[in-house]
C-alpha positions in Angstrom: 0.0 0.0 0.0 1.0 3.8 -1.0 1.5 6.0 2.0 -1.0 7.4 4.0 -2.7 10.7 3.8 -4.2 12.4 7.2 -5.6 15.8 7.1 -6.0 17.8 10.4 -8.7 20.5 10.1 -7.8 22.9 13.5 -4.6 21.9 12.5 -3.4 25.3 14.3 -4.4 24.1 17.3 -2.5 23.9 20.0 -2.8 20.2 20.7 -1.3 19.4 16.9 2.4 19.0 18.7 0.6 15.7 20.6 -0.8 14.5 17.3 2.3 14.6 15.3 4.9 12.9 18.3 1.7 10.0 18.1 2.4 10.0 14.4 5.9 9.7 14.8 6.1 7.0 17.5 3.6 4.6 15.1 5.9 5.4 12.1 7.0 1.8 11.6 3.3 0.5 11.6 2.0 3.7 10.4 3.3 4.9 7.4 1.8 8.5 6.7 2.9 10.2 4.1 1.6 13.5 4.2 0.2 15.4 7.1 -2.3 18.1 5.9 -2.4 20.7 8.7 -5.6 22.9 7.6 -7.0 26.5 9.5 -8.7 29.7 8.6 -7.2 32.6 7.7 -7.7 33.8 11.2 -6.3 31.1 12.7 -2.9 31.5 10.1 -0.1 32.8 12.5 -0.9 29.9 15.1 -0.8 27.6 11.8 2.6 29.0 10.6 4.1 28.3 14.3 2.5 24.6 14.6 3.3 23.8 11.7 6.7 24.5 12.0 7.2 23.1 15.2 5.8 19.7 13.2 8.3 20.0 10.4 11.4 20.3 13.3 10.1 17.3 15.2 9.6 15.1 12.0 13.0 16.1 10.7 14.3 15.1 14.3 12.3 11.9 13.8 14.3 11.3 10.2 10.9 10.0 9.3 9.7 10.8 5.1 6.6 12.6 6.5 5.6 15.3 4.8 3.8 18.3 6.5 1.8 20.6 4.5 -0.1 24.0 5.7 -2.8 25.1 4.1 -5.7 27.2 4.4 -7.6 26.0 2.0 -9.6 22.9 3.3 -10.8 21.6 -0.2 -7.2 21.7 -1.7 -5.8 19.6 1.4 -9.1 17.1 1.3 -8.4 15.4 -2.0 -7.9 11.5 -1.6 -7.7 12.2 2.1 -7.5 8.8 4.1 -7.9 10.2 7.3 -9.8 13.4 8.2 -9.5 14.5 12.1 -11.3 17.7 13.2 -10.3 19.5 16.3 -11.8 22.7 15.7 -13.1 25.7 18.0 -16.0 27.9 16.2 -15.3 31.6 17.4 -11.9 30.6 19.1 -11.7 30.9 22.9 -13.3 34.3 23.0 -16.8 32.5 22.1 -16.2 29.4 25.1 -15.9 32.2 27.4 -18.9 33.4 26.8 -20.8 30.2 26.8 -19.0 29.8 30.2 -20.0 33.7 31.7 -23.4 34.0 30.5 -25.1 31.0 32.3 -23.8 31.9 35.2 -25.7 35.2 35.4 -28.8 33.3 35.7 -27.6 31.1 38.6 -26.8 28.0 35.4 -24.0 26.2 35.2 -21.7 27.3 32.6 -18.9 25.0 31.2 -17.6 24.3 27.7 -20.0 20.9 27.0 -22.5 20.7 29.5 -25.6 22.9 30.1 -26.3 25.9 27.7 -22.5 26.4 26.9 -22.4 22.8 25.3 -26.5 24.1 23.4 -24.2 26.6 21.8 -20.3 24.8 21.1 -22.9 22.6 19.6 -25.1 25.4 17.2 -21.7 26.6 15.9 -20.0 23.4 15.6 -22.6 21.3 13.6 -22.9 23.3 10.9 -19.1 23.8 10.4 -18.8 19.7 10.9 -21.5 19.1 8.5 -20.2 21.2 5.3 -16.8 19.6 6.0 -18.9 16.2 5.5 -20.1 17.5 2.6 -16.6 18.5 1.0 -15.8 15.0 2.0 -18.2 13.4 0.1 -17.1 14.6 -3.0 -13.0 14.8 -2.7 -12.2 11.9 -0.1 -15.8 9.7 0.2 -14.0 6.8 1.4 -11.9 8.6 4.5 -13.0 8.4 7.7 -13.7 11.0 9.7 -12.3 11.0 13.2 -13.7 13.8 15.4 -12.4 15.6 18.6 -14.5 19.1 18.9 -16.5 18.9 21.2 -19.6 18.6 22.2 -18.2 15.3 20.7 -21.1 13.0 21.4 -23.4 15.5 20.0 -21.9 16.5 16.8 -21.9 12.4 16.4 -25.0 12.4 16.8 -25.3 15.2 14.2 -23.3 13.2 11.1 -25.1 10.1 11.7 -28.7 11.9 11.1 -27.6 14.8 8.8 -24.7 13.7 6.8 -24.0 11.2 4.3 -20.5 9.9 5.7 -21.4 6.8 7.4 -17.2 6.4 8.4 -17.3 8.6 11.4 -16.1 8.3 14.8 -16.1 10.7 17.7 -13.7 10.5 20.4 -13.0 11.8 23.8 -10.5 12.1 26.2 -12.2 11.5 29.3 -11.9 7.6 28.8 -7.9 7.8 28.7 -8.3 9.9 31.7 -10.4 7.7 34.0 -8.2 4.5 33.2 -5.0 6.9 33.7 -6.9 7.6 37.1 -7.4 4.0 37.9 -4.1 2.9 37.9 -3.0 5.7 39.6 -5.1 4.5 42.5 -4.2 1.6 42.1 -0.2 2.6 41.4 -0.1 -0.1 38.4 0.5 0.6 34.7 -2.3 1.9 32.8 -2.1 -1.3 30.0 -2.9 -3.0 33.1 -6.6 -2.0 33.6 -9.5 -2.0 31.7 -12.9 -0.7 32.1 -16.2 -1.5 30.3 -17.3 1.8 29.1 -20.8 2.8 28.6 -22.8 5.7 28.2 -22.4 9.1 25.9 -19.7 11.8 25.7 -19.3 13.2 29.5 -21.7 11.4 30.7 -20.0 7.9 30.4 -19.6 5.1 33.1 -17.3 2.6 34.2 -19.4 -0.4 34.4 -16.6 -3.0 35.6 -13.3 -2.2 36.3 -10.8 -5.3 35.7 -6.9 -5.2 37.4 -5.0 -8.1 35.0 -8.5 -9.4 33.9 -10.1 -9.2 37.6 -12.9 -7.7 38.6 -11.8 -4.8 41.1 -14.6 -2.2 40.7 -15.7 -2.7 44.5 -11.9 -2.0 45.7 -11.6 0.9 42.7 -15.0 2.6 44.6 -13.9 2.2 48.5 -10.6 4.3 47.0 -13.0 6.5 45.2 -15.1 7.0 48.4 -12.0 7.6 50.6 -11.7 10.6 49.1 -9.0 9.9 46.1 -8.7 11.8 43.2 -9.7 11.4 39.6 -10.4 14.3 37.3 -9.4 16.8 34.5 -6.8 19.5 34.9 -10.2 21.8 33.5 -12.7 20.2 36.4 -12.2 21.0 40.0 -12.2 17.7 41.9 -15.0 18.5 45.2 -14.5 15.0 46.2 -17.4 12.9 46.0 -19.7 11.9 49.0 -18.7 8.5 49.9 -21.9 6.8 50.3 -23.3 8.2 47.2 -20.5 6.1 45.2 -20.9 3.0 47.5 -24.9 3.7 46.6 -23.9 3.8 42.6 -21.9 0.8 42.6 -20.4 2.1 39.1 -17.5 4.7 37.9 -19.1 8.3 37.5 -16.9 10.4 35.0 -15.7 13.4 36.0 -18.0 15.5 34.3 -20.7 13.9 36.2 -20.4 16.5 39.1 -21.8 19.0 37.2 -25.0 16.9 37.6 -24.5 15.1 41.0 -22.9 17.9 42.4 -24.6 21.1 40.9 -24.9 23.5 43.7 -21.5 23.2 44.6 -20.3 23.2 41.4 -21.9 26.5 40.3 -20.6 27.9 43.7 -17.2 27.4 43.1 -17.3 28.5 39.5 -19.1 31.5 40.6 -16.0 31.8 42.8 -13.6 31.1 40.2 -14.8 34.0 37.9 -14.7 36.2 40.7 -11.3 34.7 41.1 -9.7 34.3 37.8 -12.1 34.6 34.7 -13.7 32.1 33.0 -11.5 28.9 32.5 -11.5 30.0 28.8 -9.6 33.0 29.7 -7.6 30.7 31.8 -6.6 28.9 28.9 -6.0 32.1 26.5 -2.9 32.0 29.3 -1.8 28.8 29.0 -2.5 28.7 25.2 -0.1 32.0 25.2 2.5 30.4 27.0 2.8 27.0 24.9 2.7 29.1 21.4 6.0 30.9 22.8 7.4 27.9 23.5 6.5 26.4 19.8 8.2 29.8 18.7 11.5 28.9 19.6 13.6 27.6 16.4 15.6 24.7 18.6 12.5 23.2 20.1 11.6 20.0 18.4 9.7 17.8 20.5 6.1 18.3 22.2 6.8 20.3 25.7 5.4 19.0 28.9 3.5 21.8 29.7 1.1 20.9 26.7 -0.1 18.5 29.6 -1.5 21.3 31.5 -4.8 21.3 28.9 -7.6 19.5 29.8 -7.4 17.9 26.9 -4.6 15.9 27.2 -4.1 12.4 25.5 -7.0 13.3 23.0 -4.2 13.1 20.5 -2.6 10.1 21.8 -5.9 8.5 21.3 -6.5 9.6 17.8 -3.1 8.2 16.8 -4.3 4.6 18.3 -7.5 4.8 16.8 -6.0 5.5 13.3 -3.5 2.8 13.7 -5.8 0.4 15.0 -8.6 0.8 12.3 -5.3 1.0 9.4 -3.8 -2.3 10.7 -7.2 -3.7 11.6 -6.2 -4.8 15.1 -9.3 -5.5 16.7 -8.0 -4.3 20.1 -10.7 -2.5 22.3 -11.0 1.3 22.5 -14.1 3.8 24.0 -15.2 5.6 21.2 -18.4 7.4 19.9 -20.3 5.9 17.2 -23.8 4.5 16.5 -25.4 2.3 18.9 -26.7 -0.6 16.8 -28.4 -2.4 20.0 -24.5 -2.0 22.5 -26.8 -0.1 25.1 -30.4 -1.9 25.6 -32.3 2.2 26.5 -30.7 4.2 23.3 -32.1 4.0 20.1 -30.0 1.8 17.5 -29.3 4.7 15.2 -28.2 7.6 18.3 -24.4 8.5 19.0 -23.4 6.3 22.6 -19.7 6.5 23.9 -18.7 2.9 24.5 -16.1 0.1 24.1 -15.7 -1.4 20.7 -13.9 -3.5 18.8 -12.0 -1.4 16.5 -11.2 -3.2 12.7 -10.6 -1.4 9.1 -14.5 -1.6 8.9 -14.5 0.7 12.1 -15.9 0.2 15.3 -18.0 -2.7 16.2 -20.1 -1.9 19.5 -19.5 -3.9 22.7 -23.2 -4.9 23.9 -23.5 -4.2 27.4 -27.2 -4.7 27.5 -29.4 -2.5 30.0 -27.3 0.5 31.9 -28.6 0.5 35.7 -31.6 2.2 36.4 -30.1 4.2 38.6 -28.3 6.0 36.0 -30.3 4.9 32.9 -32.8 8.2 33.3 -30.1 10.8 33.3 -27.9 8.9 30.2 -31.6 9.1 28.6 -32.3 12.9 29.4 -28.8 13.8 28.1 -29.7 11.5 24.8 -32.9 13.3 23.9 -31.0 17.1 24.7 -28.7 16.4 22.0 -31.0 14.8 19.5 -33.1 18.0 19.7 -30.2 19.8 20.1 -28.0 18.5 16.7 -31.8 19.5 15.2 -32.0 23.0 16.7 -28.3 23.6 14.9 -29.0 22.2 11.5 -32.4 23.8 11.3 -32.0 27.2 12.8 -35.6 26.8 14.4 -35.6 28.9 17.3 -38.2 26.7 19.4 -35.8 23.6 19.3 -33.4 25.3 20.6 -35.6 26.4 23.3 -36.7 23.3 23.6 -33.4 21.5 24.0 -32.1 24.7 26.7 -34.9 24.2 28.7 -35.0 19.8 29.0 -31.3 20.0 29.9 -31.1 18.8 33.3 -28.7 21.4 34.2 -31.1 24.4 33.1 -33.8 25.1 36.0 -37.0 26.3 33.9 -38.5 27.3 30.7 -38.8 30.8 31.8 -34.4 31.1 32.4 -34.0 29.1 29.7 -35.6 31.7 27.3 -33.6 34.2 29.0 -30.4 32.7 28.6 -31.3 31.3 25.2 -32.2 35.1 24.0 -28.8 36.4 25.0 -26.6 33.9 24.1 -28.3 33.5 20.5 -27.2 37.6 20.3 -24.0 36.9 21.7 -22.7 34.7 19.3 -25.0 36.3 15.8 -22.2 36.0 13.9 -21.2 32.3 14.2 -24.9 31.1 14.0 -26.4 32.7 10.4 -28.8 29.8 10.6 -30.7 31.2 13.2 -30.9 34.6 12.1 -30.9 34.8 8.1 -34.3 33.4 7.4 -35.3 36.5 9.9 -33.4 39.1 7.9 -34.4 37.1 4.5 
């Protein structure tokens, strides 16, 4: 077989450095050949300094790789074989306002969850969908591997709306909880394994084996003793410890925002106060890794990129790819279409959960029924971003009312409105769908 072609759309992100090292370790099993690294116009100068930074570390690597910039996403799609998306509608300056406005009304705001998630979710879609469409015609046999979040819910999205049936979503939060496992545990990660269930942030760990033995019980009395597993962007309140005893399975960490919501909302009211949104915390951090990817002699990916919350997203993309290239049939947490895995969702909805990943793609681990203790909330979730991915590719105001006001997060009809109403004008320019047939 020729050499493989991948192309990164986001590819100025500042996770890219991540990608290409996972790239580079896989060479021998992986052979890409070219690395399309793809951005807007806006997004150029962070480009120019990523991509660079890719060329020194694949030089270092003495690997034929070649990288290419380009801002010009149709030029870069041709015969794609790969197609990852990592992409941020309205840059940071638009997450921090999906995280400050909620909280106004007394609402949760965070980047996924709640109305901030509603509206990464209205700008995203859109974006994600003409992409498919581009797709379709230059590279119709490339998969699609996405990481923008709301990841679950732009799955969702691509499955209903789009004709690309070679589409996977993936998450971080997986990588993190098995990473947190074996800390607790102070073994290797390879070591564990956990049967995953559920949807993007709001997955479970339904068993949790050490070696191939069940040691979920011993994983929760940790858990309940007050140890910690979470993100670097979720503060870790520490759970009550008969509440995990009582749920017998492995919440996520994004899970406090529903189990925990008063205290949650507290301390991000306090955090604002504090430091800003953590968008605006990350404008810093973002700052201080692109002046790092500046310097000419540095030509591996710095530690500090570890500081993100999204750390090992890339790491997880590079598996994926090479597992679905070499057909290896090992078992990774992704999000793809149901097909019966989880008993409560419908067959054809998005659902994060272990699979069986070959060169056909992901084949869904059943795990029958989810508890009933959790089964409700894993529903309510479902049926938000079903009318959600609707409210985006439709513009129709009421959906998006409807999906604001039956997220659990959201307290009533009458705030969501409110919150809807400002946030729609907040962000006018990235959502034309809802406002042109107005205008028209």
């Amino acid at each position: 077989m020729g050499g493989i072609k991948v192309v990164t759309i986001g590819g100025g992100s500042s996770y890219t450095p991540e990608l290409v090292e996972g790239f580079i370790k896989r060479y021998d099993e992986l052979p890409i050949k070219e690395l399309w690294l793809v951005d807007i116009p806006q997004g150029k100068e962070k480009l120019e300094i990523v991509g660079s930074l890719a060329k020194r570390m694949v030089q270092k690597a003495g690997i034929p790789m070649e990288i290419h910039l380009s801002l010009d996403r149709r030029e870069a799609l041709q015969g794609a074989d790969f197609v990852t998306t990592q992409l941020r509608v309205g840059l940071l300056d638009a997450r921090a306002k999906d995280e400050r406005i909620p909280l106004k009304y007394g609402v949760i705001g965070q980047e996924t969850n709640g109305p901030g998630g509603l509206f990464k979710g209205l700008r995203t879609i859109p974006v994600i969908l003409d992409i498919c469409k581009d797709m379709e015609e230059l590279c119709p046999d490339a998969w699609l591997i996405n990481f923008s979040n709301p990841a679950g819910m732009v799955t969702e999205a691509v499955l209903r709306y789009s004709n690309i049936k070679k589409t996977i979503g993936l998450c971080n939060v997986p990588v993190g909880m098995r990473m947190g496992v074996a800390e607790m545990l102070d073994v290797e990660p390879e070591r564990v394994h956990i049967d995953f269930a559920g949807l993007n942030h709001m997955v479970y760990g339904l068993n949790v084996f050490l070696d191939g033995k069940l040691v979920t019980e011993k994983v929760l009395d940790i858990l309940s003793s007050g140890a910690s597993m979470t993100m670097e962007n979720i503060v870790d309140l520490g759970w009550e410890p008969d509440f995990i005893k009582a749920l017998r399975i492995l919440p996520c960490p994004y899970h406090r925002y529903y189990y925990q919501t008063g205290k949650m909302l507290k301390q991000e009211l306090e955090e604002l106060e504090e430091k800003g949104t953590r968008a605006e915390v990350v404008q810093g951090l973002e700052a201080e890794l692109f002046e790092l990817y500046k310097n000419p002699t540095l030509d591996i990916k710095p530690p500090q990129l570890e500081k993100r919350g999204g750390a090992y997203y890339s790491d997880a993309a590079c598996n994926l790819i090479n597992s679905i290239y070499n057909d290896k049939k090992d078992i990774q947490p992704v999000n793809t279409r149901n097909n019966g895995a989880i008993a409560s969702i419908p067959h054809d909805s998005a659902v994060e959960v272990n699979c069986v990943i070959t060169k056909e793609g992901p084949k869904p681990i059943a795990v029958g029924d989810l508890p009933v203790a959790v089964r409700g909330l894993v529903q309510q979730i479902k049926s938000f971003e079903r009318v959600a991915a609707e409210a985006a590719v439709t513009g129709d105001y009421h959906k998006a009312l409807l999906a604001m006001t039956i997220n659990p997060l959201v307290p009533s009809d009458t705030v969501a409105k409110e919150i809807l109403d400002e946030m729609l004008e907040a962000h006018k320019e990235y959502l034309p769908q809802f406002f042109q047939k107005q205008e028209a």
